[in-house]
MDAnalysis code that builds the backbone (N, CA, C; Angstrom):
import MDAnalysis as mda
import numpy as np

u = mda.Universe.empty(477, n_residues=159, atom_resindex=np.repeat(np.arange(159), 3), trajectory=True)
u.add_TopologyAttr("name", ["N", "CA", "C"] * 159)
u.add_TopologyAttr("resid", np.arange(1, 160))
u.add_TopologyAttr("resname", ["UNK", "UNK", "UNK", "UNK", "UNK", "UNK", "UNK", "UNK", "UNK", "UNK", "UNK", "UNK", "UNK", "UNK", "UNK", "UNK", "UNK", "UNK", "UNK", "UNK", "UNK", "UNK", "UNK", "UNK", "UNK", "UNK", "UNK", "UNK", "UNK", "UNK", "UNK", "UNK", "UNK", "UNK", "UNK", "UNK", "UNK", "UNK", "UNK", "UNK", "UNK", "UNK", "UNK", "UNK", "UNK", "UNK", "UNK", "UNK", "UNK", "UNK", "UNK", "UNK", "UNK", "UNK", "UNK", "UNK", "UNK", "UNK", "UNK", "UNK", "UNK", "UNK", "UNK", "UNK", "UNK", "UNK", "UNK", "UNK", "UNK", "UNK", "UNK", "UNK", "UNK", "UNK", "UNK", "UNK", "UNK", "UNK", "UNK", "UNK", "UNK", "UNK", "UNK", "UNK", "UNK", "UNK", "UNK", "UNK", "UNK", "UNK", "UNK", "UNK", "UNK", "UNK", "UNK", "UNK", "UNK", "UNK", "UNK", "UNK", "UNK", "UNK", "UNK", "UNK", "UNK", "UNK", "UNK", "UNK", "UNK", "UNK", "UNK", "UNK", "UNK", "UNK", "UNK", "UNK", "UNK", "UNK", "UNK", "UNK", "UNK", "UNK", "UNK", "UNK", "UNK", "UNK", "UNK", "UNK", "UNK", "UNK", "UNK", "UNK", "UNK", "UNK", "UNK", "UNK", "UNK", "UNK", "UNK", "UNK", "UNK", "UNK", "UNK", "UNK", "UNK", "UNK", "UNK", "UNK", "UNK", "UNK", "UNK", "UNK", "UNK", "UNK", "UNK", "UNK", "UNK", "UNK", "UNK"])
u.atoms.positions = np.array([
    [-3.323, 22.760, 27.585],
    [-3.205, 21.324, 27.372],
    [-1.820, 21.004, 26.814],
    [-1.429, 20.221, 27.026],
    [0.615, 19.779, 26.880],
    [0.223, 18.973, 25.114],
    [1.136, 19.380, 25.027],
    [1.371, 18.931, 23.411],
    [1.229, 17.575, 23.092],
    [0.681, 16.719, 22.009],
    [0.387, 15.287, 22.238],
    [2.268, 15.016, 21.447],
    [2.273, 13.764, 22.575],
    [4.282, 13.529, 21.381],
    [4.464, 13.295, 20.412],
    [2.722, 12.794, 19.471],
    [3.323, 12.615, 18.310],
    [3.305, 13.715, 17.545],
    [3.429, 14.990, 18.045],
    [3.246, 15.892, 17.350],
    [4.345, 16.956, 17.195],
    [5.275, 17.044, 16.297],
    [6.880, 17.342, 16.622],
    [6.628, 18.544, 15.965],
    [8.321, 19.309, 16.321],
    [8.316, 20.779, 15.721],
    [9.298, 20.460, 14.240],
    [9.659, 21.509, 13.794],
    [10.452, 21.558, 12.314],
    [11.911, 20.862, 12.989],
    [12.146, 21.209, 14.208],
    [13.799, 21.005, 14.180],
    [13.690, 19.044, 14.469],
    [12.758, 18.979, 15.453],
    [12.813, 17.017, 15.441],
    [12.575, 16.649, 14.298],
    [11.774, 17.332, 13.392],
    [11.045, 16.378, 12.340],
    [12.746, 16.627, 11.825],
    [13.601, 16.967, 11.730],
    [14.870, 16.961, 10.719],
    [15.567, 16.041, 11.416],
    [15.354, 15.798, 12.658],
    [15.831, 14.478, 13.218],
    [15.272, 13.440, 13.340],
    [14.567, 12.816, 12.393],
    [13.585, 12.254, 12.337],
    [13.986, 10.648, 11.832],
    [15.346, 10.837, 10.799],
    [16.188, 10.207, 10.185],
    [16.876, 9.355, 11.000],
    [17.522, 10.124, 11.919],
    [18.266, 9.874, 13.007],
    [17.779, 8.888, 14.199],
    [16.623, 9.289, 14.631],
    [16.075, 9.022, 15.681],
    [15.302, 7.729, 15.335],
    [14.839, 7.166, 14.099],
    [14.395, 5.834, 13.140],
    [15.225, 5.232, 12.425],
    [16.412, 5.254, 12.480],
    [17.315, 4.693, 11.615],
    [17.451, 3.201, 11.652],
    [17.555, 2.523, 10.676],
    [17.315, 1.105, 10.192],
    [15.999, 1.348, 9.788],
    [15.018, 2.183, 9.911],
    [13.598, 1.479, 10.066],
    [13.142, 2.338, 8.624],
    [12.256, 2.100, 7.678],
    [11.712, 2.498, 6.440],
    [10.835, 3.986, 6.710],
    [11.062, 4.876, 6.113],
    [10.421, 6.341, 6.693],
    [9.929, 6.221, 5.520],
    [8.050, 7.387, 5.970],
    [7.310, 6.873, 4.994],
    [6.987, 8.150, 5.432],
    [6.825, 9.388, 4.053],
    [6.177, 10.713, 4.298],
    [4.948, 11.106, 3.558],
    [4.218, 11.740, 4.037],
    [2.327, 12.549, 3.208],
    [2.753, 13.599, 3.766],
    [2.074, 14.656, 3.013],
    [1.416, 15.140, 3.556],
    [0.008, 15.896, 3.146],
    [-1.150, 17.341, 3.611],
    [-1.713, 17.706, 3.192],
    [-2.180, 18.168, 4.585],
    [-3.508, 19.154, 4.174],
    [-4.087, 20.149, 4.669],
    [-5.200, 19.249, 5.899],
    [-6.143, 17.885, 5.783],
    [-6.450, 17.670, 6.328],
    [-7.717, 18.179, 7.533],
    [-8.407, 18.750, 6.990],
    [-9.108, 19.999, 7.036],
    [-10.512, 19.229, 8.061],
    [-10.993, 18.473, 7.049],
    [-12.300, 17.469, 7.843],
    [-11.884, 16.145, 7.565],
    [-11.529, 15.355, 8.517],
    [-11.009, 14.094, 8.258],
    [-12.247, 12.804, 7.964],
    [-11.870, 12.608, 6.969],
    [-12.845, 11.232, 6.542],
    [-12.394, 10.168, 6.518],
    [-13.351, 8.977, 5.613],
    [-12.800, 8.173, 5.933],
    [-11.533, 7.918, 4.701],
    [-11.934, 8.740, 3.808],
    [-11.210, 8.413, 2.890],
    [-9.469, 8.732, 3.394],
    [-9.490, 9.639, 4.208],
    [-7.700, 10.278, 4.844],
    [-7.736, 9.542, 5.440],
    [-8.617, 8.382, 6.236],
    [-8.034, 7.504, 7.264],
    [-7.249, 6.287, 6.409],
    [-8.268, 5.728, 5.412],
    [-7.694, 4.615, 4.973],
    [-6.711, 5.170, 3.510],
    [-6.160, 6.351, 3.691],
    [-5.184, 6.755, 3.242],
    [-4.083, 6.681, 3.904],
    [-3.946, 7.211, 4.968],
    [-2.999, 7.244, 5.928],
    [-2.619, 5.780, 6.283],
    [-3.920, 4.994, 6.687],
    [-3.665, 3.651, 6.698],
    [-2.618, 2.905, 5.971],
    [-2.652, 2.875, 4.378],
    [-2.246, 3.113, 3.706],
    [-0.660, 3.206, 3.078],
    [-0.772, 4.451, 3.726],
    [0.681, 5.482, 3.588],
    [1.803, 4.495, 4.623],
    [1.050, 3.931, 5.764],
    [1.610, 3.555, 7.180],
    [2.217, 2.115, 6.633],
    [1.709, 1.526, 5.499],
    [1.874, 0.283, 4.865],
    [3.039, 0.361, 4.153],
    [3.358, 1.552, 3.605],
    [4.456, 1.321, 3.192],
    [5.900, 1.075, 3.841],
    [5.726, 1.674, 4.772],
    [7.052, 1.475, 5.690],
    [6.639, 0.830, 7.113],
    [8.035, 1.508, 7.942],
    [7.869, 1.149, 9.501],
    [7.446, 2.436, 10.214],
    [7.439, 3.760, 9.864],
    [7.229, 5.174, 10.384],
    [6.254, 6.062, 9.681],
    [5.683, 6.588, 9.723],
    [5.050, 7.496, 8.969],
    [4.894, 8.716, 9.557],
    [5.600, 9.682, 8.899],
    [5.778, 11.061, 9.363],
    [4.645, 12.307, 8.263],
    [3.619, 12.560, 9.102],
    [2.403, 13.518, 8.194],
    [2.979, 14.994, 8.603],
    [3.181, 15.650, 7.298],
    [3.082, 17.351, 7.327],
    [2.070, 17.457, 6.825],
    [1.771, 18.506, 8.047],
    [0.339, 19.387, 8.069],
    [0.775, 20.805, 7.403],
    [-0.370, 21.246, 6.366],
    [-0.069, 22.333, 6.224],
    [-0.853, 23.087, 6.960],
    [-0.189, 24.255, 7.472],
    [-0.555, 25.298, 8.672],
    [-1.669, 26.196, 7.981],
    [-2.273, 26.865, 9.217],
    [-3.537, 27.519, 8.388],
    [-3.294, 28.676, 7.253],
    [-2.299, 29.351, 7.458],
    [-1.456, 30.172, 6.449],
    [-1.491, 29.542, 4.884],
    [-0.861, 28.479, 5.324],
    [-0.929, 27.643, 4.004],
    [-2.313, 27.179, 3.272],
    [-2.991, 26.651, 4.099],
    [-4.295, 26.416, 3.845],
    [-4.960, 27.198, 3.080],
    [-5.045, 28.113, 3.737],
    [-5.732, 29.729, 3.401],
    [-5.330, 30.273, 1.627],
    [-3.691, 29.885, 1.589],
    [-3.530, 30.084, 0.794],
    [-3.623, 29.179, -0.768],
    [-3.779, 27.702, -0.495],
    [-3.959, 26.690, -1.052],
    [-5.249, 26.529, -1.517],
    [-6.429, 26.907, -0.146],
    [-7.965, 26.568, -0.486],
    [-8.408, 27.956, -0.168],
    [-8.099, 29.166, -0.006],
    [-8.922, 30.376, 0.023],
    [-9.047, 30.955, 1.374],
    [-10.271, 32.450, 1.552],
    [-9.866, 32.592, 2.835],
    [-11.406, 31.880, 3.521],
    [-12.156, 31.195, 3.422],
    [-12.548, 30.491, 4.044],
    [-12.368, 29.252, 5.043],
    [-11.419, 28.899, 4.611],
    [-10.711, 27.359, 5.086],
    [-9.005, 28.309, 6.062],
    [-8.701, 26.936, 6.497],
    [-9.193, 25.732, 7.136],
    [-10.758, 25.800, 8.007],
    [-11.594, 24.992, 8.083],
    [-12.757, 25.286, 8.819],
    [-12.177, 24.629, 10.216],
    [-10.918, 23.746, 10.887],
    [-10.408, 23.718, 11.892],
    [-9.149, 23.876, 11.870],
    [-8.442, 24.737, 13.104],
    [-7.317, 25.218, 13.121],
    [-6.604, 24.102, 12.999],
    [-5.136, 24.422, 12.890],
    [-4.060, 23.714, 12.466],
    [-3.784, 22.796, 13.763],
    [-3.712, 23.275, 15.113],
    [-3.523, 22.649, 16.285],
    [-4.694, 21.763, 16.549],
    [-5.649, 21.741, 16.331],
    [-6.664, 20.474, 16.110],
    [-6.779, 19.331, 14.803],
    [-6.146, 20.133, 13.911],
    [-6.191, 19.203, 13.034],
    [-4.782, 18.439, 12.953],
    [-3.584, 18.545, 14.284],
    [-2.865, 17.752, 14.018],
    [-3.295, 17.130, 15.436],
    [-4.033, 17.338, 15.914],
    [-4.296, 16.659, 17.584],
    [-5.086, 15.431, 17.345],
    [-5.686, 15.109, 15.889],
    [-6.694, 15.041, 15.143],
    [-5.438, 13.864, 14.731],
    [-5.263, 14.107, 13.965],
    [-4.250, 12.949, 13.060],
    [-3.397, 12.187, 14.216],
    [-2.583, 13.032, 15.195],
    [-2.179, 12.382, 16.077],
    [-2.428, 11.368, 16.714],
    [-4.040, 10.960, 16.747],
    [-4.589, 10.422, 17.718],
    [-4.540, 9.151, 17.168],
    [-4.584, 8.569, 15.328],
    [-5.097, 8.085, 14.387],
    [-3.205, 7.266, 14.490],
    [-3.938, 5.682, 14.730],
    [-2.734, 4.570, 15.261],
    [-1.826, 4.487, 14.385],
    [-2.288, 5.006, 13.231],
    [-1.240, 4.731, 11.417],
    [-0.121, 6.220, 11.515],
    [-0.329, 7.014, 12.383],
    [0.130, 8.326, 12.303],
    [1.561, 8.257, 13.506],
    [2.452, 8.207, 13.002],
    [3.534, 8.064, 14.109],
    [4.136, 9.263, 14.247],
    [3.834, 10.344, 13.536],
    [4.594, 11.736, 13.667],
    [4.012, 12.655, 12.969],
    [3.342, 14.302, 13.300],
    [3.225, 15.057, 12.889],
    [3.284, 16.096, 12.471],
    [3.980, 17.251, 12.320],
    [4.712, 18.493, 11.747],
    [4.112, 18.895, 11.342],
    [3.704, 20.240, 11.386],
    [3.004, 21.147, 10.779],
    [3.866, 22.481, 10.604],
    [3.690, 22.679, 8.920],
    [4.505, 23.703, 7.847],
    [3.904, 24.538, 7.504],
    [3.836, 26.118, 6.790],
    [3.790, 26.855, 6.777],
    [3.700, 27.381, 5.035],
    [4.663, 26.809, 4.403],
    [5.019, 26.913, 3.023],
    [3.766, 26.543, 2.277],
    [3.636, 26.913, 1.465],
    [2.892, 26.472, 0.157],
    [2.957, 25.343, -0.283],
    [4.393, 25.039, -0.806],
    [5.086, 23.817, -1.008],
    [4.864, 23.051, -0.001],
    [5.596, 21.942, 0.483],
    [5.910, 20.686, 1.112],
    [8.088, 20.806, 1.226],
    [7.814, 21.526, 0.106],
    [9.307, 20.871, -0.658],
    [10.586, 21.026, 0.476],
    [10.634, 22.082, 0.939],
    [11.770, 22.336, 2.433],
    [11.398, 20.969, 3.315],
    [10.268, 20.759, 4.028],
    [10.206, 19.919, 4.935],
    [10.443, 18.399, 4.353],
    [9.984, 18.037, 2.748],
    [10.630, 16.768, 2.702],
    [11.922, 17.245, 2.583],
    [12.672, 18.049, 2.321],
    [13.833, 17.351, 2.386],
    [14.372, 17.441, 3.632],
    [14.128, 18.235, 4.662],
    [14.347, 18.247, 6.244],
    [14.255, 17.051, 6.409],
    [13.071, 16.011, 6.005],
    [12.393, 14.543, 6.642],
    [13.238, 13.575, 6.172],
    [13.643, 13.833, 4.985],
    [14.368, 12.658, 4.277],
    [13.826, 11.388, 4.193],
    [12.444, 11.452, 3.555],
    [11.803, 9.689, 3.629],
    [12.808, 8.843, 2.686],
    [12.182, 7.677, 2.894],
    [12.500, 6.617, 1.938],
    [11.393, 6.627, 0.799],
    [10.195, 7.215, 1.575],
    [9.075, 7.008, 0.372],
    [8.364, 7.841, 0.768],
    [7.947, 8.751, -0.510],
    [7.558, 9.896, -0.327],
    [5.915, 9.400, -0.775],
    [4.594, 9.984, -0.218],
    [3.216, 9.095, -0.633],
    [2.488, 9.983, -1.444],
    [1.289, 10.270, -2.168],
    [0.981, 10.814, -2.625],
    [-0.663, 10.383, -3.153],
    [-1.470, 10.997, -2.882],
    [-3.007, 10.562, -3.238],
    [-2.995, 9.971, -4.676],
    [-3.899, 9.507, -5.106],
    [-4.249, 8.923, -6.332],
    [-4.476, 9.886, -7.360],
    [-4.696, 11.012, -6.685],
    [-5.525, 12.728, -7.348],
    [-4.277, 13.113, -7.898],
    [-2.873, 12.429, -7.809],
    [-1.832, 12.656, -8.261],
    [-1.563, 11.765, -9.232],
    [-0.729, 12.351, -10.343],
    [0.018, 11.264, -11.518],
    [1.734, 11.507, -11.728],
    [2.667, 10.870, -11.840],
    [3.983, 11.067, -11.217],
    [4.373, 12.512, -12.544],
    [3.260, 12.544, -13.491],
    [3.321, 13.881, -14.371],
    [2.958, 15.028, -13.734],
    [1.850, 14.758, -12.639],
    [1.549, 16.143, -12.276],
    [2.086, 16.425, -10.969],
    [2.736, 16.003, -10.374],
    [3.246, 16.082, -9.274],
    [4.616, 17.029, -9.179],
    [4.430, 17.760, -8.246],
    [5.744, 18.819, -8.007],
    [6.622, 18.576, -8.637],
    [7.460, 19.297, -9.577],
    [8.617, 19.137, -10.121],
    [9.696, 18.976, -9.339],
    [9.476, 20.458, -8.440],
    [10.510, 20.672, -6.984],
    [10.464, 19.519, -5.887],
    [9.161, 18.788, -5.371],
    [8.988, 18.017, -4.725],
    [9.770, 16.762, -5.493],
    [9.334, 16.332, -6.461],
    [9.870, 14.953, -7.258],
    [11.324, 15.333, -7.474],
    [12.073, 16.240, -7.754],
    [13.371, 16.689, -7.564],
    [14.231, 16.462, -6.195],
    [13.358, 16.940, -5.335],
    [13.890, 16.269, -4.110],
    [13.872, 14.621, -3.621],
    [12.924, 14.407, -4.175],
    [12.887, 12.619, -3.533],
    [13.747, 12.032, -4.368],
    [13.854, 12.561, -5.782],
    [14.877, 12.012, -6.580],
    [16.330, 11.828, -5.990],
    [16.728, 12.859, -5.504],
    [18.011, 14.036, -5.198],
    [18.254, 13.038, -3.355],
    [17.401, 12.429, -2.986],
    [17.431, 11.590, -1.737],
    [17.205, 10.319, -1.795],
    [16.879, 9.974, -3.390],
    [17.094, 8.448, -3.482],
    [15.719, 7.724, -3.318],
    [14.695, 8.292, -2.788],
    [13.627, 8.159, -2.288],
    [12.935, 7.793, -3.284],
    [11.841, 7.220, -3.127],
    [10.288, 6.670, -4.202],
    [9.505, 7.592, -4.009],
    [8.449, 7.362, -5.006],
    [7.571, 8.051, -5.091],
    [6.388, 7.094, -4.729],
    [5.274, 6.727, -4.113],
    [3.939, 5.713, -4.344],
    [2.727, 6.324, -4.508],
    [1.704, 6.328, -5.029],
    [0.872, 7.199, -5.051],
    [-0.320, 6.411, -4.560],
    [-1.572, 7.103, -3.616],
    [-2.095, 5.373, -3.158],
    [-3.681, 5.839, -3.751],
    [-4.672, 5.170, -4.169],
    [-5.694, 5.321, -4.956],
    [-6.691, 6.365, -3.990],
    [-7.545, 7.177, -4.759],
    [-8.407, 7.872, -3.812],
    [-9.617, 6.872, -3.544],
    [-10.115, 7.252, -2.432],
    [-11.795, 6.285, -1.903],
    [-12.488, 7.147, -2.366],
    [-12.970, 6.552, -3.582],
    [-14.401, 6.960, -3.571],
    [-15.552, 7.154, -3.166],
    [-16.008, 8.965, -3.707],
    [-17.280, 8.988, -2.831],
    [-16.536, 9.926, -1.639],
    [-15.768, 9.760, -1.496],
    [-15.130, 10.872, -0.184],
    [-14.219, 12.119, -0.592],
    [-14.680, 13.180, 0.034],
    [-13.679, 14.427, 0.157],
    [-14.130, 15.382, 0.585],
    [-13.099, 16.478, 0.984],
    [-13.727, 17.189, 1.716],
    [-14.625, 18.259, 1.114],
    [-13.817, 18.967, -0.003],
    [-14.884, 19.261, -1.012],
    [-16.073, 18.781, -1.102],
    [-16.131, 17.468, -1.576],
    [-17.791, 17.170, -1.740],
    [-18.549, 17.125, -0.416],
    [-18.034, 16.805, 0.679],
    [-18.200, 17.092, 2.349],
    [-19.393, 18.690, 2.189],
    [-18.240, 19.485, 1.839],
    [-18.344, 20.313, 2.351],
    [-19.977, 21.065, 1.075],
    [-19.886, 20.982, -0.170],
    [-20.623, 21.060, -1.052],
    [-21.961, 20.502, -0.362],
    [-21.913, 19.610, 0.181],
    [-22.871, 18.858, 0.373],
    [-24.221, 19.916, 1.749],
    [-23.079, 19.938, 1.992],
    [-23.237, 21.162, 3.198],
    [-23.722, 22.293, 2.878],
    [-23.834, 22.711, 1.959],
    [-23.922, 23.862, 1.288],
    [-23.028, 24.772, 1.453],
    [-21.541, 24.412, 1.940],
    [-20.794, 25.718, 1.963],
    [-19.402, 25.746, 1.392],
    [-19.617, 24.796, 0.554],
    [-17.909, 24.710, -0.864],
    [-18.322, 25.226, -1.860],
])
């Protein structure tokens, strides 16, 4: 099956700047594992802040290493085929790192997004160093309650 377009490699997403220029770049990212509704009207969201919104996916490597070796429960190539599809999502990349921190600064947003599960205290030093270091914001957008994948998955009996 041919690659969906909104779904770019490391070297476009660094042209990403380039290729949107004048227009407000707006970056998330996360693992994205079982999409609810709560990541939709996040992303939604995220898409509000600017004119672009560019999502890094973290790759199953990362995953694995972030949430254990159980997870991701869908591979990385579905779960960006997955976001791709989702009208608020104008670009997707999928990373490898632990961090985020290389690919934002590859992306160079204007506004970097961040769940509500975040406080601008607990948030990456290295990450907030970079958005600093690019001039960039920080927004953090509230979590929906009642949703996650955790409790998803708990519910299920298998978190």
């Amino acid at each position: 099956m041919k690659a969906l377009p909104k779904i770019i490699s490391r070297a476009e997403a660094a042209a990403i700047r380039e290729a949107h220029a004048g227009q407000t770049l707006v970056f998330t990212n996360g693992c994205f594992d079982l999409l609810h509704v709560g990541h939709v009207r996040y992303l939604q969201a995220a898409r509000g802040r600017g004119d672009v919104l560019v999502v890094g996916l973290n790759g199953d490597d990362s995953v694995r290493q972030l949430k254990g070796p159980k997870r991701p429960l869908n591979p990385e190539a579905a779960r960006a085929e997955v976001l791709a599809a989702l009208c608020a999502v104008d670009h997707v990349v999928i990373f490898d790192e632990p961090r985020v921190t290389t690919l934002l600064a590859e992306v160079r947003p204007d506004v970097y997004v961040k769940g509500g599960d975040y406080t601008l205290e607990t948030l990456n030093r290295e990450e907030l160093a970079v958005v600093q270091r690019l001039g960039a914001r920080v927004e953090l957008i509230p979590m929906v309650p009642g949703f996650s994948t955790t409790g998803i998955l708990q519910k299920m009996g298998g978190g």
